[in-house]
GUSE-909396 format. One record per residue (C-alpha): residue in one letter; chain; x, y, z; residue number from 1. Coordinates in nm, 2 decimals, decimal comma, m for minus. Layout:
N
<resn=A; chain=A; c1=X; c2=Y; c3=Z; resi=NUM>
...
This chain:
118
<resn=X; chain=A; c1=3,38; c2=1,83; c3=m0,43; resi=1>
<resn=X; chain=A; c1=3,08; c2=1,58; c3=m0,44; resi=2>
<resn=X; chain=A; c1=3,07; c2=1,25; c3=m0,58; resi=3>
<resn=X; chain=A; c1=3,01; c2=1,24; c3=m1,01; resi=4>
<resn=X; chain=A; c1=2,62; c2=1,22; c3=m1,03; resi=5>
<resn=X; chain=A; c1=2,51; c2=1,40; c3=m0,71; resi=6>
<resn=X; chain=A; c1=2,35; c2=1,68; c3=m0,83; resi=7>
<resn=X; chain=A; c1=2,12; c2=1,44; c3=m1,11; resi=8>
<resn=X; chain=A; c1=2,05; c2=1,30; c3=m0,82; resi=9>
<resn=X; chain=A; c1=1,97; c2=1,55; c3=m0,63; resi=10>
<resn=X; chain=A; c1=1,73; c2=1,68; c3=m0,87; resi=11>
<resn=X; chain=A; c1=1,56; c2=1,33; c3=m0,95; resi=12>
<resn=X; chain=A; c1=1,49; c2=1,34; c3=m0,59; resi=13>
<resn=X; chain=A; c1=1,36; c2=1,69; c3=m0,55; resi=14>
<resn=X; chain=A; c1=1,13; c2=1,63; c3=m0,91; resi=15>
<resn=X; chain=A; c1=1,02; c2=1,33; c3=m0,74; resi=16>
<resn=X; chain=A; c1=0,90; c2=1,53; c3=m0,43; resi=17>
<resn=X; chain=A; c1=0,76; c2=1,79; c3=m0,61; resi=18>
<resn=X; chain=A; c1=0,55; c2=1,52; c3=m0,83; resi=19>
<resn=X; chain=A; c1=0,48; c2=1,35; c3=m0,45; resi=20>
<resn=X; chain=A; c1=0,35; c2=1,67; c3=m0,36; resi=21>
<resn=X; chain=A; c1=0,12; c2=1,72; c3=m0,63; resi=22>
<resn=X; chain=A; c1=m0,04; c2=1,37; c3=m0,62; resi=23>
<resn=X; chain=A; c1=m0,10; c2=1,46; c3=m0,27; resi=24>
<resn=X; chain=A; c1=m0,31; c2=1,75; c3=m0,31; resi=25>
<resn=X; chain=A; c1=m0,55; c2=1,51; c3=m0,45; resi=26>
<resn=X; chain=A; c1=m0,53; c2=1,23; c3=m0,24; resi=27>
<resn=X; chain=A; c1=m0,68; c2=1,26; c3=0,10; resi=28>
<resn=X; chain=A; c1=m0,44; c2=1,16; c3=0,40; resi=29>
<resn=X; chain=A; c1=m0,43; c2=0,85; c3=0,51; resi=30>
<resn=X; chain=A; c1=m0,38; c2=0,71; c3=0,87; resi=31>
<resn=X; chain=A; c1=m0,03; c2=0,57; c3=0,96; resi=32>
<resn=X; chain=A; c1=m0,15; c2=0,22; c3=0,96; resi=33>
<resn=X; chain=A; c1=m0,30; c2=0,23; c3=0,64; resi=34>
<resn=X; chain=A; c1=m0,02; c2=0,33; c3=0,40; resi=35>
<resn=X; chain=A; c1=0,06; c2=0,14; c3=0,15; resi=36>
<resn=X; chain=A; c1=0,43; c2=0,00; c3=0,17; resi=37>
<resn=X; chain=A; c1=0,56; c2=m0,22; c3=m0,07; resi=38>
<resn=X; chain=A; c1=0,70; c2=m0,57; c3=m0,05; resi=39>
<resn=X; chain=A; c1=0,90; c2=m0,71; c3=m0,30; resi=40>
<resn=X; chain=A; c1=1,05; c2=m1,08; c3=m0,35; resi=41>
<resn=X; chain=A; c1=1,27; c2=m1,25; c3=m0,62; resi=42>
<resn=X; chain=A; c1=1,19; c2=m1,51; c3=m0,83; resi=43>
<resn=X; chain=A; c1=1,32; c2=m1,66; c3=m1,11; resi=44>
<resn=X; chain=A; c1=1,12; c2=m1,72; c3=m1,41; resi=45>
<resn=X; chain=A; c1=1,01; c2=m2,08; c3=m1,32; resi=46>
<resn=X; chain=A; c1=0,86; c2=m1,98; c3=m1,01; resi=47>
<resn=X; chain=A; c1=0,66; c2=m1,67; c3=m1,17; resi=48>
<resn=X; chain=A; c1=0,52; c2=m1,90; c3=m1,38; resi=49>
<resn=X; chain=A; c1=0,38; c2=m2,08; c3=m1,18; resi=50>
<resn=X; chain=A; c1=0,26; c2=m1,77; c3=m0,97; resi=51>
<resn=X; chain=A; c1=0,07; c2=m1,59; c3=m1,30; resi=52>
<resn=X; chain=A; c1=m0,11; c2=m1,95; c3=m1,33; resi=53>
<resn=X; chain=A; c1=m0,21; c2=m2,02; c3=m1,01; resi=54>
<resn=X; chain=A; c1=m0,35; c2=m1,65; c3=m1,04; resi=55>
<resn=X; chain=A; c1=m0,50; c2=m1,72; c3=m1,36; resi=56>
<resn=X; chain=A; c1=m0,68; c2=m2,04; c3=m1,25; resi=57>
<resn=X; chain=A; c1=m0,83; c2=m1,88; c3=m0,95; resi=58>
<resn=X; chain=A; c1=m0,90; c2=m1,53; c3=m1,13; resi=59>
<resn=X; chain=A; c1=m0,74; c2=m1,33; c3=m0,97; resi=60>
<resn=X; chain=A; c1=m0,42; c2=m1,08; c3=m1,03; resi=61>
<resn=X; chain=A; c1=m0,09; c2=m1,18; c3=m0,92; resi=62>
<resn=X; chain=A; c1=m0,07; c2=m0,91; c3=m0,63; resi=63>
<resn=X; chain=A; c1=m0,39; c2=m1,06; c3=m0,53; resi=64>
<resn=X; chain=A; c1=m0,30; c2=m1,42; c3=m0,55; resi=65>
<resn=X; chain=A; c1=0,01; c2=m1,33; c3=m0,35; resi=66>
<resn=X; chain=A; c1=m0,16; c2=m1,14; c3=m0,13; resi=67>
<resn=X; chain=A; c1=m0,39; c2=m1,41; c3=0,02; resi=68>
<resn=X; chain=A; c1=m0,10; c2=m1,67; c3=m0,04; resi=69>
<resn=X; chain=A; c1=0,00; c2=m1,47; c3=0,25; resi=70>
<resn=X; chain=A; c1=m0,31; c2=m1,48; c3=0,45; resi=71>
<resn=X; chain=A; c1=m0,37; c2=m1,08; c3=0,39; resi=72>
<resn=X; chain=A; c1=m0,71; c2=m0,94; c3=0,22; resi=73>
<resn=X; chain=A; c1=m0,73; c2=m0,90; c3=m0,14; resi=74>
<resn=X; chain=A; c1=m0,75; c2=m0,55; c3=m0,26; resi=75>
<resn=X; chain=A; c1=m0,96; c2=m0,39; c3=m0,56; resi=76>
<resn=X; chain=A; c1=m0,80; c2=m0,24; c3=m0,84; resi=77>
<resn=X; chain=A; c1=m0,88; c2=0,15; c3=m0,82; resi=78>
<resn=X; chain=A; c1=m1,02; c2=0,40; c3=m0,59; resi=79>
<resn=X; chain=A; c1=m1,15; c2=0,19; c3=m0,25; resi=80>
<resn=X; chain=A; c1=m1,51; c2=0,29; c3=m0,08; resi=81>
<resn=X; chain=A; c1=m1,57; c2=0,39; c3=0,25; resi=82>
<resn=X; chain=A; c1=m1,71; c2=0,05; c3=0,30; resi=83>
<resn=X; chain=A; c1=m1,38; c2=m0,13; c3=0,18; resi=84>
<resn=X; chain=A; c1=m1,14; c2=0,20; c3=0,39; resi=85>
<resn=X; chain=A; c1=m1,40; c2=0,08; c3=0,67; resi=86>
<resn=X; chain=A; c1=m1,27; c2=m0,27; c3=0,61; resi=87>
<resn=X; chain=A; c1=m0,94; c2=m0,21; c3=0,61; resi=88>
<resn=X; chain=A; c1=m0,93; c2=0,02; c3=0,88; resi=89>
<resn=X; chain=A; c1=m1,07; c2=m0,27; c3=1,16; resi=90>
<resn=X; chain=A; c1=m0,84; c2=m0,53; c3=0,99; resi=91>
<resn=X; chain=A; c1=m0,52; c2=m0,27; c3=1,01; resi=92>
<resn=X; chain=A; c1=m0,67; c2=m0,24; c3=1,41; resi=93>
<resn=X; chain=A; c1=m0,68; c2=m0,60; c3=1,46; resi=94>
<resn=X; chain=A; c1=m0,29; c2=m0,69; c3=1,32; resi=95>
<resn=X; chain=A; c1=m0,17; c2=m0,42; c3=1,50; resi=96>
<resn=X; chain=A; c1=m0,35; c2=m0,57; c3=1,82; resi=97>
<resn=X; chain=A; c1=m0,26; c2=m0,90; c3=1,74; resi=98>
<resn=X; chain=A; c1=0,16; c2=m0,84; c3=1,92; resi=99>
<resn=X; chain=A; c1=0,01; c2=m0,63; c3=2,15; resi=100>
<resn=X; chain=A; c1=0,08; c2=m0,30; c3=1,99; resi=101>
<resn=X; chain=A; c1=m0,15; c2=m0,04; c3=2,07; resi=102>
<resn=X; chain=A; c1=m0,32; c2=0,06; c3=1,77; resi=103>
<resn=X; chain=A; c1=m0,47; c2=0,45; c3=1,86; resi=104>
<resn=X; chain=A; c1=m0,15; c2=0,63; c3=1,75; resi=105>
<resn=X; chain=A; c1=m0,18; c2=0,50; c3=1,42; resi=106>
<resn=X; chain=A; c1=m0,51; c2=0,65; c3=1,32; resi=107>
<resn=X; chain=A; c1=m0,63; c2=1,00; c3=1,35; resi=108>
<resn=X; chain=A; c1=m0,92; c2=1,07; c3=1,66; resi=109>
<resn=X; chain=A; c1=m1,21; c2=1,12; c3=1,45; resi=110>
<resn=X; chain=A; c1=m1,29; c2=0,92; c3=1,12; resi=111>
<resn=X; chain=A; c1=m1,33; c2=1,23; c3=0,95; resi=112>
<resn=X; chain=A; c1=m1,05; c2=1,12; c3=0,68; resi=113>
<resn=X; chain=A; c1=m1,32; c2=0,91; c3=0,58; resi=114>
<resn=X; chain=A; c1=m1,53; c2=1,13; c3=0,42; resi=115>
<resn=X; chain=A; c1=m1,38; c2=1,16; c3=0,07; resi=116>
<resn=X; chain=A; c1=m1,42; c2=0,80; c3=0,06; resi=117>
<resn=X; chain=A; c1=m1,82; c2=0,75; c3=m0,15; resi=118>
């Protein structure tokens, strides 16, 4: 017998890797290092206050704000160029470096992948 609400969640999760799949017949692949992972913090009201208006005040969006409040390069909003994947790619290189992983495994031989980036 199976727990109550396994099989709605078995089929959320197999909906949500049919929709994966479909967004990723349009997406080219990227290399390991450059996926995007997500990293979350809690705050409490106060202090996202006071994150939206330092944002404000320096015009920028609140993933970028917290983004360089952590040292890391802002991002555009939207599909990147191959200048900005170019970008990326050396800084991705250089953090991986940086604790003396080697980077090579995490991005493909040739920079072909780079070629659906305009």
């Amino acid at each position: 017998m199976s727990p109550p609400g396994a099989s709605v969640n078995s089929a959320s999760a197999s909906r949500w890797r049919r929709g994966l799949a479909a967004v990723s017949d349009y997406l080219p692949a990227l290399p390991l290092a450059l996926t995007r992972q997500t990293l979350r913090s809690q705050v409490n009201r106060a202090e996202m206050m006071l994150i939206e208006s330092k944002a404000r005040a320096a015009g920028m969006s609140v993933g970028n704000c917290v983004r360089s409040l952590l040292g890391l390069p802002e991002r555009t909003a939207g599909r990147p160029t191959r200048v900005q994947m170019e970008a990326e790619q050396d800084h991705a290189w250089q953090v991986l470096q940086s604790p003396g992983v080697d980077p090579a495994p995490f991005f493909p031989g040739d920079e072909s992948w780079l070629d659906e980036y305009k």
